[in-house]
C-alpha positions as CSV (number, residue, x, y, z in Angstrom):
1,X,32.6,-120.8,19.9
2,X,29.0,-120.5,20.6
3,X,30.0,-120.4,24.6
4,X,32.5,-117.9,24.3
5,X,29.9,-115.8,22.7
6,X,27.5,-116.2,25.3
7,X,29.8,-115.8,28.3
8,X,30.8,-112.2,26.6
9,X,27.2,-111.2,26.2
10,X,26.7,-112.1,29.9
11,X,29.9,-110.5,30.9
12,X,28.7,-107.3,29.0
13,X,25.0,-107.6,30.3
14,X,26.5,-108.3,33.9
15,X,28.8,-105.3,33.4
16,X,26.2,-102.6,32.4
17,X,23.5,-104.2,35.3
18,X,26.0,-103.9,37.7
19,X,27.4,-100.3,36.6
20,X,23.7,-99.0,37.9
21,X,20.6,-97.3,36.3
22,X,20.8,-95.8,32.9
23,X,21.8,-91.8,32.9
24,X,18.7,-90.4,31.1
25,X,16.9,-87.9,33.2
26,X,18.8,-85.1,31.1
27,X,16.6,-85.8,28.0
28,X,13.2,-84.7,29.5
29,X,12.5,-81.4,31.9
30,X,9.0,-80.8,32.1
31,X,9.7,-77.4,32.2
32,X,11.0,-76.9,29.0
33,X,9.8,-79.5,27.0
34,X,7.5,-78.9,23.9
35,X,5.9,-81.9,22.3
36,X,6.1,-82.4,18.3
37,X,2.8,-81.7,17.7
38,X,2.1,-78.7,20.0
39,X,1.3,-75.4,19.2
40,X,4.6,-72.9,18.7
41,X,2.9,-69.9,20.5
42,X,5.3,-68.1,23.2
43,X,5.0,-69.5,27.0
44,X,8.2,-69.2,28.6
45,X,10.7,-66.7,29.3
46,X,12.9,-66.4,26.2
47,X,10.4,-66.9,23.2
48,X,9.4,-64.4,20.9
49,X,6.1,-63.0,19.9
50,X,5.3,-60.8,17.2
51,X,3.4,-57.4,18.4
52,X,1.1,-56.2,15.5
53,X,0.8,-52.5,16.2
54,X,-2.0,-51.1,15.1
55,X,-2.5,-47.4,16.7
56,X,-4.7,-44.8,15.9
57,X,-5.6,-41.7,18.6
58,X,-7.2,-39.0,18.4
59,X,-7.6,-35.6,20.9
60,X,-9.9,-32.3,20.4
61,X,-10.4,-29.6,22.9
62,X,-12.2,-26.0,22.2
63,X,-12.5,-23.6,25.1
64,X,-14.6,-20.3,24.5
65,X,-14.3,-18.0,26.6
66,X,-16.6,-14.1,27.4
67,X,-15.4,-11.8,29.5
68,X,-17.6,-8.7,30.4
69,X,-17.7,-6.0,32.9
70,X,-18.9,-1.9,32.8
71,X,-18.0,0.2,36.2
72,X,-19.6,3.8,36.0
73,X,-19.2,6.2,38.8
74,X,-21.8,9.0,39.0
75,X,-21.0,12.7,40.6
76,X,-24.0,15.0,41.0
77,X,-23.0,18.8,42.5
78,X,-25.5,21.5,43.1
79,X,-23.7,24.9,43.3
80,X,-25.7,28.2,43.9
81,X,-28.7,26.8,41.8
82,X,-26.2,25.8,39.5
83,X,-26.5,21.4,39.1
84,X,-23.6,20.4,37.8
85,X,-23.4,16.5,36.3
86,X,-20.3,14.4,35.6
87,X,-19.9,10.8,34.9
88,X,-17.5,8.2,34.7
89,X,-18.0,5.0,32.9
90,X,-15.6,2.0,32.2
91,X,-16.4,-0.7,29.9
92,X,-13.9,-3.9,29.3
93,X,-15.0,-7.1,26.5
94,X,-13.1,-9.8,26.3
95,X,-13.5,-13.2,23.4
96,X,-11.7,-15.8,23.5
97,X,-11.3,-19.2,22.4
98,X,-9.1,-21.6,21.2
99,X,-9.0,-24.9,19.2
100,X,-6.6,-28.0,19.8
101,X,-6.7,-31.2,17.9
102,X,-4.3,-33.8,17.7
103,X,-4.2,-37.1,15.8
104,X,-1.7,-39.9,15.7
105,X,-1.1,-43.2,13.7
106,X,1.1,-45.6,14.0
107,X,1.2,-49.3,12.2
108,X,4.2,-51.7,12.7
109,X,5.2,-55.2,13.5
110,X,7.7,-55.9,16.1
111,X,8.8,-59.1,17.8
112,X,9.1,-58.9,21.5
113,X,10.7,-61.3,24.3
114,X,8.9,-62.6,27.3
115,X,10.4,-61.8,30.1
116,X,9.1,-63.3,33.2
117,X,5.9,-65.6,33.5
118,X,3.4,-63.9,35.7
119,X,1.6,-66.4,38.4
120,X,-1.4,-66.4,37.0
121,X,0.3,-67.0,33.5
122,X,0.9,-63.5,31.7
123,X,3.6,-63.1,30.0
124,X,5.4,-59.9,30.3
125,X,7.2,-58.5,27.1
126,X,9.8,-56.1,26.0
127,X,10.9,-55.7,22.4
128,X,13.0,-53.1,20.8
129,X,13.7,-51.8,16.8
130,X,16.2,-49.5,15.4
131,X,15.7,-49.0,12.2
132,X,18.6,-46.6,11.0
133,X,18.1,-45.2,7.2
134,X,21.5,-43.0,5.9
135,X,21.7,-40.8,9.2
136,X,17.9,-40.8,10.3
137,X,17.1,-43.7,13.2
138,X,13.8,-44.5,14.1
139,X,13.0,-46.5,17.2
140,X,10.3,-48.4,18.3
141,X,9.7,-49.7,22.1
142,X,7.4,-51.7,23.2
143,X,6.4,-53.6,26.3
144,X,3.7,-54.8,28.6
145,X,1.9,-57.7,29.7
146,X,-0.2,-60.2,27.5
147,X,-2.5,-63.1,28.3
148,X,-2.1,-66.5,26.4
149,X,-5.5,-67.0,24.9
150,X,-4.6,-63.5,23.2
151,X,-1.7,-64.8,21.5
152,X,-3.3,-66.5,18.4
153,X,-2.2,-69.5,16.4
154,X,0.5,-67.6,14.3
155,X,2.4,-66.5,17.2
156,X,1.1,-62.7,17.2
157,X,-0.6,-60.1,19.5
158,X,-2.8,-57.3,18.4
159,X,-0.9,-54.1,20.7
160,X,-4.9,-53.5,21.7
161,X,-4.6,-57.0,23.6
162,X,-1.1,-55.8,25.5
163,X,-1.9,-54.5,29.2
164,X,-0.4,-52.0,30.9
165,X,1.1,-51.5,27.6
166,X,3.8,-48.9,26.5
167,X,5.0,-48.5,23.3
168,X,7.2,-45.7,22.0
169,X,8.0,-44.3,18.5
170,X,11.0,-41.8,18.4
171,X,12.5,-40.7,15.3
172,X,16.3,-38.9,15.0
173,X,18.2,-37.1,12.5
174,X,17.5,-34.8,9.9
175,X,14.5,-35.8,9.2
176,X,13.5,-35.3,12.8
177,X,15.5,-32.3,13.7
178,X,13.9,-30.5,10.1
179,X,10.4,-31.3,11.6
180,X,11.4,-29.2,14.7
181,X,10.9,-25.1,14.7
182,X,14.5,-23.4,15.5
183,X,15.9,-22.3,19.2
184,X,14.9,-18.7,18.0
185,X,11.4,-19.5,17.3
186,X,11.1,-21.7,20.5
187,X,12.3,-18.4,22.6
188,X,9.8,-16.4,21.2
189,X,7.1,-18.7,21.4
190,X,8.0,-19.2,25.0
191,X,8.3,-15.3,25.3
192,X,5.1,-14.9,23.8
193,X,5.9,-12.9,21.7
């Protein structure tokens, strides 16, 4: 019995020798393996990173503006001992000015996608948000690129860290169209009347 058992076990070890080298290289690709223990922050194309957006901007422009000018023509006649006088005088004044000031804020979170990894290990991101409430839609867009060490521990990127960033906020439906002034007052406004 004991020999039968042990020319099976060589039979099977000579069978799985002889059927060549174990088909294992599947299980590890350097490229995409993560080990247990490391950090979960985005580094290849396909991971997610959370964009905190934080905006706040601010414009102000004043322009004054004086305009003055006087033209005066003088005509002097002398007509038998007679001296006659006349004068012509133009005067113009012009003030002006004008104010602009513009201020913006925006706060939101928004997970983006890397994209492509750049060579010297940027990531590029694009990420996209539709929030739709009854029939008003807001959207958010944002993309840009984004160095590792500013990705911190907790998978997130302040939008002040993003470069060449763009990021987008449009709004849709009634809300958005109320917030608009009407075709009529457009016209005259572009009239300037």
């Amino acid at each position: 019995m004991t020999s039968m058992k042990n020319s099976v076990l060589c039979a099977l070890l000579l069978g799985v020798t002889m059927s060549g080298r174990p088909q294992a290289e599947n299980l590890y690709d350097e490229h995409t393996y993560r080990p247990l223990a490391s950090d979960k922050r985005a580094h290849l194309p396909g991971d997610a990173v959370t964009i905190m957006i934080y905006e706040n901007s601010s414009a102000s422009t004043t322009a004054d503006t004086t305009v003055q000018r006087t033209t005066s023509v003088g005509l002097q006649a002398t007509v038998n001992a007679k001296n006659n006088q006349a004068t012509l005088g133009t005067n113009a004044n012009f003030d002006g000015g004008g104010t602009i000031q513009r201020s913006g804020n925006l706060l939101a979170q928004i997970t983006a996608t890397v994209t492509k990894v750049a060579p010297n290990g940027d990531l590029w991101i694009r990420g996209q948000q539709i929030v739709a409430i009854n029939s008003d839609k807001q959207e958010i867009k944002v993309e840009g690129r984004v160095r590792l060490l500013d990705i911190s521990d907790t998978n997130t990127v302040p939008s002040n860290r993003i470069a060449d960033a763009n990021i987008s906020y449009l709004g849709d439906g009634d809300l958005a169209s109320h917030q608009k002034p009407g075709w009529l007052s457009r016209f005259f406004s572009w009239a300037g009347l």
